[in-house]
N, C-alpha and C positions, 0 to 999 in steps of 0.2 A: 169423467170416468177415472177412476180409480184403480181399479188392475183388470186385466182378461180372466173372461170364464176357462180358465185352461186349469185342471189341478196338477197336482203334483203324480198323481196315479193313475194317468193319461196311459204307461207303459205297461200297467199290468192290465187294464181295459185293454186296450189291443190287444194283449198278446188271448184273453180270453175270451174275446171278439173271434178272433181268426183262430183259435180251434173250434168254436162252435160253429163256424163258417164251412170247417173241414168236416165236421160232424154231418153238415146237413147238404152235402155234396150226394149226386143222385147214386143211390144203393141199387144198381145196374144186378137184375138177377143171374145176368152173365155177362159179368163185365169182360171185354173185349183189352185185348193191348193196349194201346193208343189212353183208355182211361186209365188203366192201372200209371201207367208215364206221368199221366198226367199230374193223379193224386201223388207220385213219389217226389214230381217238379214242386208242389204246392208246398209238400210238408218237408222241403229238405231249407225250409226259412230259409229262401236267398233274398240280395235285394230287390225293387222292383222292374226295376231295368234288366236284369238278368233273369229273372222269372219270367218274365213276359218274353224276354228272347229265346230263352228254352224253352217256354209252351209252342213261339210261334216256331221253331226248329221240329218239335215235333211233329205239329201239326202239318208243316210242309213237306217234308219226309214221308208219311202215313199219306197224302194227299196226292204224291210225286206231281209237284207243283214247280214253278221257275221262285215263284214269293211268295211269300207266306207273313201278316202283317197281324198284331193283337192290339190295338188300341183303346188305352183307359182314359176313361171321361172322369178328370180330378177338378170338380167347379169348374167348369168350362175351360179349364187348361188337358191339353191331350199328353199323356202319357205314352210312347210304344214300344214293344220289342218287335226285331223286325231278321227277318231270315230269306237269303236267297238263296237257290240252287247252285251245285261248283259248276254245272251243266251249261251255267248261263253263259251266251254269246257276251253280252256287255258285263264290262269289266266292274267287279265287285267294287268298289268306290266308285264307282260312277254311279251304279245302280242304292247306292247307301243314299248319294247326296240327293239321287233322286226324291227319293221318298221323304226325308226329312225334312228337304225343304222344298219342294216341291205337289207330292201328293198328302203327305201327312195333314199340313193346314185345310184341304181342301177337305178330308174327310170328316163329315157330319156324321152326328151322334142322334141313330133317330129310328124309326120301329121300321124303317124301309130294309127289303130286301132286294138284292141285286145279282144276277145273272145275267152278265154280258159277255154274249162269245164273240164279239168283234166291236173294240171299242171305236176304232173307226170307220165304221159304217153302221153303227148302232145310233139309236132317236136317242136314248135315255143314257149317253152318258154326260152329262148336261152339269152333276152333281162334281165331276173333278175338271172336266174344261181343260184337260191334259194338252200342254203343245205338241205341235206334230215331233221333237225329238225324243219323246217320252218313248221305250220301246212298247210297254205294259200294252198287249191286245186286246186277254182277254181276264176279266175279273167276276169274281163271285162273293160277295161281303151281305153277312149276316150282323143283326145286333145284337148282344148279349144281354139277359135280362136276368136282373137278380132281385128277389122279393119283388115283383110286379117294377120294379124302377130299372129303364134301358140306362145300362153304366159301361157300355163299351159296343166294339164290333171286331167282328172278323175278317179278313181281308185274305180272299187267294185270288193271284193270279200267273198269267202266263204269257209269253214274253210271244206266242203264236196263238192264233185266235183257235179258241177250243170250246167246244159245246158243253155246257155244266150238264150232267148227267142227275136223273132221278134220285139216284143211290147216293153220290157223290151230298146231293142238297141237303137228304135225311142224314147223311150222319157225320154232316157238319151241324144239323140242327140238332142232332143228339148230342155234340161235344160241347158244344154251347153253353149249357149247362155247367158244364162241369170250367168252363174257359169262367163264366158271370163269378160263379165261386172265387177262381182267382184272380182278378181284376176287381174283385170288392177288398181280397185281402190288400192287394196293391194299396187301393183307394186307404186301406187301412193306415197301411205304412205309410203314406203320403202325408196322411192325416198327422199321423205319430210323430212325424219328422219335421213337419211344420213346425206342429208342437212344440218341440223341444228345440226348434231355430227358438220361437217366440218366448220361449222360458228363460233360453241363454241370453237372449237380447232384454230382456228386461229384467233381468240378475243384473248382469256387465252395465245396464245404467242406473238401478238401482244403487247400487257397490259405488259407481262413480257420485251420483248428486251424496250419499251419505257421506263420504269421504272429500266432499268437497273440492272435487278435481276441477283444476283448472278449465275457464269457458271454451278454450281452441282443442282444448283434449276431449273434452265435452263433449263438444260438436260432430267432431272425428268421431267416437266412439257414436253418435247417434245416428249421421249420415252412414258411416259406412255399415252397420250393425242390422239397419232399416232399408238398406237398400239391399244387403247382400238377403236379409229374411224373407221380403217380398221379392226377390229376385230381377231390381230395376238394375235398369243400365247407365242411371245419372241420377243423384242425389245432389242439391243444394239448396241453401240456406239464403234466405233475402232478408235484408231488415229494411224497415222502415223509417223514415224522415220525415217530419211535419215541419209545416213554416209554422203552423203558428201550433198552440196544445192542443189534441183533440179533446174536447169537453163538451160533452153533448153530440146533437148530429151535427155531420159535416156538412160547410155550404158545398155547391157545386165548385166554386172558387179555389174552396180549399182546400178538394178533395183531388183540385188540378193541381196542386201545387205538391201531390204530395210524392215523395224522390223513393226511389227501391234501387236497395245496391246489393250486386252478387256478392257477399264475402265466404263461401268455402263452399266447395263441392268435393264428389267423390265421382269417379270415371270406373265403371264396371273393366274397360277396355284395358285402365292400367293399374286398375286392382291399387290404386292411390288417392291419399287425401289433399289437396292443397285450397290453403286459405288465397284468396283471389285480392286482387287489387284494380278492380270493374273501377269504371266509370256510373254513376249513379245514374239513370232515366227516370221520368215521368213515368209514373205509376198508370196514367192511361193509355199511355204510345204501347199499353201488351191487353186486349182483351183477355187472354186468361188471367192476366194479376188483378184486372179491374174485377171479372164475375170472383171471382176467388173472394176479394176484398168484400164484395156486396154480399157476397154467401155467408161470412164470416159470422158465428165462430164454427159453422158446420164445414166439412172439407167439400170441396169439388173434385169428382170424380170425372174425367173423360176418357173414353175406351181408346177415341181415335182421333187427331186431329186433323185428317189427310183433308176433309172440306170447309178447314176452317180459314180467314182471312191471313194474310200477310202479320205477322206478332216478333218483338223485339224478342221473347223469348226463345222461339221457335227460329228467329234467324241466329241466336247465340249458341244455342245446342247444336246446331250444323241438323236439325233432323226433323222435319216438318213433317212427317207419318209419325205419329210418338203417341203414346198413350201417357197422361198425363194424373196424380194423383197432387193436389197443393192442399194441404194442410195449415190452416190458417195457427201464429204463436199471438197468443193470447196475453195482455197485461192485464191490468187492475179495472175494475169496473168503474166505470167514471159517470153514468145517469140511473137515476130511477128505471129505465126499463131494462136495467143488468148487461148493458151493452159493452164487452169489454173495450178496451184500446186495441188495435193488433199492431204488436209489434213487427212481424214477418211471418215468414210464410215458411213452412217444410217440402219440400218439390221432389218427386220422385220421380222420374221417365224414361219408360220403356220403347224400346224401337220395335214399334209394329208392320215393318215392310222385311221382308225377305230378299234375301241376293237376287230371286230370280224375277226380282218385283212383287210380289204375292203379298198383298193387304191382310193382317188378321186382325179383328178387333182381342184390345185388353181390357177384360173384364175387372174389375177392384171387387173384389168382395165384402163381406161383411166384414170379417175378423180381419180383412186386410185393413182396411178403412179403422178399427177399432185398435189395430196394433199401430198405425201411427200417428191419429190421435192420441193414445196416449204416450206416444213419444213427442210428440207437439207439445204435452203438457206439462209432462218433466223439462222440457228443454225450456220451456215462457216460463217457467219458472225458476231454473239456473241463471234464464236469460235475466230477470229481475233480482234474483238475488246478486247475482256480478254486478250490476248497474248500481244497486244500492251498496254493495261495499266500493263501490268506485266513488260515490257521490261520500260515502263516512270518509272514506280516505282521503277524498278529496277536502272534505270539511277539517280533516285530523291535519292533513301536511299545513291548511290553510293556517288554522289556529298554532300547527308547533313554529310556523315560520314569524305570526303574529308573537307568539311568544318569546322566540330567538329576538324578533328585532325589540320588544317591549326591554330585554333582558340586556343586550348591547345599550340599547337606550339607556336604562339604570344603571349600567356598567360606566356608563360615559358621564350619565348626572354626577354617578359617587366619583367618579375620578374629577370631574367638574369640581366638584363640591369640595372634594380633597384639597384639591390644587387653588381652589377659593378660599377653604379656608388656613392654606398655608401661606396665600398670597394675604389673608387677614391679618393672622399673626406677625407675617413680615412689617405689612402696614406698622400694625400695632408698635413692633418692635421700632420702624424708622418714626414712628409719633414720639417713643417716650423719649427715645434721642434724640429727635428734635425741642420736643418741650426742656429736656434738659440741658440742652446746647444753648439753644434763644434763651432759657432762662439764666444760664450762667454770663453769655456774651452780651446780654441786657442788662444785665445786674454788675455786673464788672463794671462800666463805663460810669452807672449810675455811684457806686459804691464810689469811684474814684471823684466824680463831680461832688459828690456831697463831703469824702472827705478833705475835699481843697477849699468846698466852702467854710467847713470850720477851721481848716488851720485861717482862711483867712480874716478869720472873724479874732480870730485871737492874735496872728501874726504879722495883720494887714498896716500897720506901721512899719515893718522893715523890708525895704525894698527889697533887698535880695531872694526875701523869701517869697515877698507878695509876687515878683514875676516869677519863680518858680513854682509856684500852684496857679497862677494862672492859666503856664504852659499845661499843666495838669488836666485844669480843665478845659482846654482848647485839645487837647489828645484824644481823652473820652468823650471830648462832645462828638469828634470827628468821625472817631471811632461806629458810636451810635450812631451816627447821620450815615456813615457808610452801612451801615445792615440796614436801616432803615429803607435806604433807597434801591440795597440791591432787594428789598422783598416786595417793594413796591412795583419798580423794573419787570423783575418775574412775573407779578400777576398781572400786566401789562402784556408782557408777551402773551402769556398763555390763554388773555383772552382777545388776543388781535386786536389791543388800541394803544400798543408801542406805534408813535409815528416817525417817517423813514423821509429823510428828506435829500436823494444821492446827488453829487455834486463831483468835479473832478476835485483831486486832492493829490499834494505832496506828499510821498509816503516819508521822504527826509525829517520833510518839518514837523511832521506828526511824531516819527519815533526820536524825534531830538528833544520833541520838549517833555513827552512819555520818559525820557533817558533821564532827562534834570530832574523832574518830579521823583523817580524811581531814587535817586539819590540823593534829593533831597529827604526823602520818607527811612533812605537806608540812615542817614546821617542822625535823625532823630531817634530812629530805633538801634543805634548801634549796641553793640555788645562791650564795646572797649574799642581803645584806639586799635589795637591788631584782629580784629575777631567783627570785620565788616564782611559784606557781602555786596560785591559790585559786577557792574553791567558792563557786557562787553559785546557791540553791533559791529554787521560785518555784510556789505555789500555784496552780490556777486553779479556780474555783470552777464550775460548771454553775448557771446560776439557772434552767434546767425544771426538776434536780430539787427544788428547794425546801430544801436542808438547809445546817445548820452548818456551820461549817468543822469544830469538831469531829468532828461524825458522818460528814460526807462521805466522810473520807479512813480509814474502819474499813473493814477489810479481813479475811476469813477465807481463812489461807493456814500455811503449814507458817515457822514465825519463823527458823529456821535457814537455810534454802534462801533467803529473799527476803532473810537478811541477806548472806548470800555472793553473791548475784545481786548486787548494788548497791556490795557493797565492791568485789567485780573489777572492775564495769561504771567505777567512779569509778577504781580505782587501773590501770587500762588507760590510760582517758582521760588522767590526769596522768601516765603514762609519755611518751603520742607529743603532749603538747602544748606547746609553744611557751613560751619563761620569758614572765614577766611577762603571763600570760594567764589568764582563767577558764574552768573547767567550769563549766558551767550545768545545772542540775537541774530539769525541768521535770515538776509533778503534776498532773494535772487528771483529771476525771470525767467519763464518756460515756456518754448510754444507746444499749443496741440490742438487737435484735429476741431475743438470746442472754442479754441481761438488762446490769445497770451491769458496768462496766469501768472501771479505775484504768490510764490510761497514763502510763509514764517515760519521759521522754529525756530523756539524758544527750549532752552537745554539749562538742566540745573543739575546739579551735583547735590547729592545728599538721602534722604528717606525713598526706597525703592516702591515701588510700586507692583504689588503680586497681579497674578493672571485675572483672579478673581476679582480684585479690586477695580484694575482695566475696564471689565467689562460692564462695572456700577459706575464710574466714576465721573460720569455726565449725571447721574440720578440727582432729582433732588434730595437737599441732607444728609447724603451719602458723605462720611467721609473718611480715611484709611485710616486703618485699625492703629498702623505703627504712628500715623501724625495726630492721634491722641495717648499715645503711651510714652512714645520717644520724650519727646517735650510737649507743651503747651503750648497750640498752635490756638490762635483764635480764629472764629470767624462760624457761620451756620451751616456752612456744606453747600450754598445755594452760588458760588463764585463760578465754578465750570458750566455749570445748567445754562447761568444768564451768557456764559461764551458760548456754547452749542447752538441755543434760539440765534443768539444773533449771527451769528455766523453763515449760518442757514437760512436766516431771513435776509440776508445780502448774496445769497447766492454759493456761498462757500463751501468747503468742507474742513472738517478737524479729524485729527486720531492722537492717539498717546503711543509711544515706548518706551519700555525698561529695559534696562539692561545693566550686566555686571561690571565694572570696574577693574582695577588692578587691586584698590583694596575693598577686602571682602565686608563690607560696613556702610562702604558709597556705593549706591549706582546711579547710573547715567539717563536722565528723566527726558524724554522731546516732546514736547506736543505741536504739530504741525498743524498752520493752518494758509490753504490755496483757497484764492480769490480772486473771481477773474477781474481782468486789469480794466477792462469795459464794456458795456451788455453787449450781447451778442449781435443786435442789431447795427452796433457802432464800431462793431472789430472789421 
């Protein structure tokens, strides 16, 4: 269904309905008072509740009656205006509430005529079942009939039991007429007024799904819009839950499995919307969700539920008399025989019991059933267009977050990549200085071997000379044999088949004969008798721990590796130091919490050592910028490395400091190295 048969000129049809209504009111050859009131009530367009109250005012007046009651039959909904005498014993609201809720529902719409002069003690008042505090004695009601169709009744009565008279019956039967006339206008405007609820309500959701209003304002605007036009007392919205997809029919299984949760309603009582936060039930623990479901996609209509079993819906509404309309929401057709999916359900429900207990059934009509069907169908269809932009969005965040981290990712390759190939270039850089180092410190030695073999090929007759290239060639072989074996050593270390063989050891006699050698090597490198550079060692004893100097300084450690630790650490130091200056050799003992420890430092005077340098200066081939510019230091850069592995392979640690001087040209060089004095096992 697509829109209601209502047009837009709904209001000019009435209004030329109900003059020719007035037209065709009886032409009374002597119309009497009472008629004339009447036609002036009809045509002064009031609304219908007030029309009908001033007919039923006159009518009781001209009647002198205690009540006087006009009731219109609108689809089996009663319309009335209702009038008592000021004469009356029972107090005017008492005698209102009477009737409204009381006698009103009771009165039937039907070709019967009634004259009772004493309701309690009369056979045939059967039709209202009045309880004894009712005062009403005596009644007399007519039904009004307009073009052959009974569309209302007349209602007099009196609060003392009174005989209807002859007279009295004809010309209530002659006003009757003229009452059918205006109870069809009524019926008119009733009609009119629906109307134009049903036009506003489907403008107000029209304007909303085109505008694309959010699903909870949606809803709101549906429930409350649909309950106020049909005139329910609870409006809410159920969705559905499957365990598994429905596709095709459902097993029994599956159809047990399937969850219904309240999410919004609207309360006639407090004229408000609130979306719900229910707990889900099984769609079978409610017979009306299950027949609704099986009805599906037609709605279930129920007038009354007052004899129906025990239902999870009916214990949530607080109201088991209710008139019931569920409108199934509808998704995508999912088999060959057009069966859609149902998403939820539309629930509309009216309270069918009265204060004073009094059951009426609620009828759903056509156009009622027809106006929220197709608010069923606008809503299963906002309902699915929400669900599909929830699932795009949910695809869209998916893929932008896919992206983000794709993008992070590249971000981190190129900074990767950056930083690889800046870590390349460095390479590249410490290769070509190293191939130019090795090839210089290799070619040096060679150069000098070859040129002492030709002086001695030419000057190997004169002693003096012959041992003086000799020593030549005993310098550069030594020389060569020393890089040789520090690159041999290194790749040794670095692939774990340096062998370690710890033993206890004098550290005295190690660094005494390190001392001779150191001085001996200074003596053949000298620069001149004053421009030496000599060794200066220097004990320091711990007096906590209590011992010898002898014992103090025994030490359990690998004798080859502490001997190569101390020769490089000294023959570094007299490379970058200053003539006429001393290394210092410092020993002392320390206890800590890891047991005693022997620390070295070794202190030289001469070529500083910057921040930058510090922190390369274990690198392989790394070597300071100033101990290739200042002078001509030899060697491959590979001297400190092979001190770092081993030092660390016996368990030790090293670091370097620089520092200034007094003159600005020297600084003061330490590299420190602690080794524990015996494995932890033996301290």
């Amino acid at each position: 269904m697509s829109e209601l048969s209502i047009s837009n000129s709904s209001d000019l049809k009435a209004i030329e309905e109900q003059e020719n209504l007035i037209k065709t009111m009886p032409d009374l050859q002597e119309p009497n008072q009472i008629e004339q009131e009447i036609t002036k009530v009809i045509q002064a367009g009031l609304d219908p509740q007030t029309m009908l109250s001033r007919l039923a005012s006159k009518l009781g007046e001209n009647f002198q009656v205690d009540i006087c009651a006009i009731v219109a039959d609108f689809n089996s909904q009663k319309v009335a205006g209702f009038w008592y005498s000021k004469t009356a014993e029972t107090p005017r609201e008492n005698l209102n509430t009477i009737f409204f809720q009381s006698i009103l529902p009771k009165v039937s719409i039907d070709i019967e005529f009634s004259a009772i002069a004493d309701l309690k003690t009369a056979n045939n008042n059967s039709d209202l079942n009045l309880p004894k505090e009712i005062p009403l004695r005596a009644l007399l009601k007519i039904p009004t009939q307009f073009q052959s169709n009974i569309n209302g009744a007349i209602l007099l009565g009196q609060l003392s039991p009174h005989n209807w008279t002859e007279e009295e019956k004809k010309s209530l039967k002659n006003i009757s007429d003229a009452i059918a006339v205006a109870i069809s206008i009524v019926q008119l405007q009733q009609q009119n007024q629906t109307g134009n609820r049903y036009q506003t309500l489907l403008k107000d959701l029209g304007a909303a799904i085109r505008y694309n209003v959010e699903i909870d304002s949606l809803r709101q605007k549906a429930l409350e819009g649909t309950a106020k036009t049909l005139e329910a007392d609870r409006a809410t919205i159920l969705m559905l839950k499957y365990k598994s997809p429905p596709i095709g029919s459902l097993s029994e299984q599956q159809f047990s499995q399937i969850e219904a949760t309240e999410v919004c309603q609207w309360l006639k009582e407090a004229d408000s919307f609130s979306n719900l936060k229910q707990k889900p039930f099984i769609l079978t623990q409610s017979q009306l969700c299950s027949q609704a479901f099986q009805n599906a996609p037609q709605p279930l209509a129920i007038a009354n539920t007052s004899n129906w079993p025990a239902d999870i819906i009916l214990d949530r509404n607080r109201q088991a008399d209710s008139a019931f309309l569920i409108v199934p929401l509808m998704g995508s057709i999912t088999t060959d025989e057009k069966t859609g999916v149902v998403l939820g359900f539309l629930v509309l429900q009216q309270n069918c019991s009265s204060d004073k207990g009094y059951l009426r059934d609620r009828i759903w009509k056509s156009d009622e059933i027809e106006l929220a069907s197709w608010v069923s169908t606008q809503l299963s269809t906002a309902i699915l267009q929400d669900q599909a932009l929830n699932k795009v969005q949910s695809i869209v965040d998916r893929r932008t977050a896919q992206l983000k981290w794709s993008l992070e990712v590249q971000a981190k390759l190129s900074e990767g990549m950056r930083q690889h190939i800046e870590q390349l270039k460095e390479l590249n850089q410490l290769k070509d200085k190293f191939v130019e180092t090795i090839s210089h410190n290799l070619k040096t030695p060679l150069t000098t071997m070859r040129m002492a073999i030709e002086m001695l090929r030419q000057y190997g007759d004169y002693p003096d000379r012959r041992e003086r290239y000799i020593d030549f060639l005993d310098k550069a072989w030594t020389q060569e044999n020393i890089l040789i074996q520090d690159l041999l050593t290194l790749q040794e270390l670095e692939s774990n088949r340096y062998s370690f063989s710890p033993q206890e050891l004098d550290i005295k006699a190690i660094i005494k004969d390190l001392a001779a050698n150191f001085a001996e090597q200074q003596a053949k490198e000298q620069l001149g008798a004053d421009k030496t550079v000599s060794l200066k060692v220097d004990y320091t004893l711990n007096p906590k721990l209590k011992k010898t100097a002898d014992s103090a300084f025994k030490i359990y450690t690998d004798p080859k590796s502490i001997k190569q630790i101390f020769s490089e650490l000294l023959t570094n130091a007299a490379k970058y130091s200053e003539p006429n200056t001393t290394v210092d050799l410092n020993i002392s003992q320390v206890s800590s919490p890891q047991g005693n420890q022997i620390i070295f430092k070794v202190t030289n005077y001469g070529v500083g050592i910057s921040e930058e340098e510090r922190i390369h200066i274990f690198d392989k081939f790394r070597r300071g910028e100033k101990a290739t510019t200042k002078k001509e230091v030899p060697g491959l850069g590979v001297g400190l490395t092979l001190v770092k592995y081993l030092v660390e392979h016996i368990s030790g640690t090293i670091e370097v400091l620089s520092s200034s001087s007094s003159d600005p040209d020297i600084f003061i060089n330490t590299f420190t190295v602690v080794l524990p004095q015996k494995p932890l096992q033996q301290q």
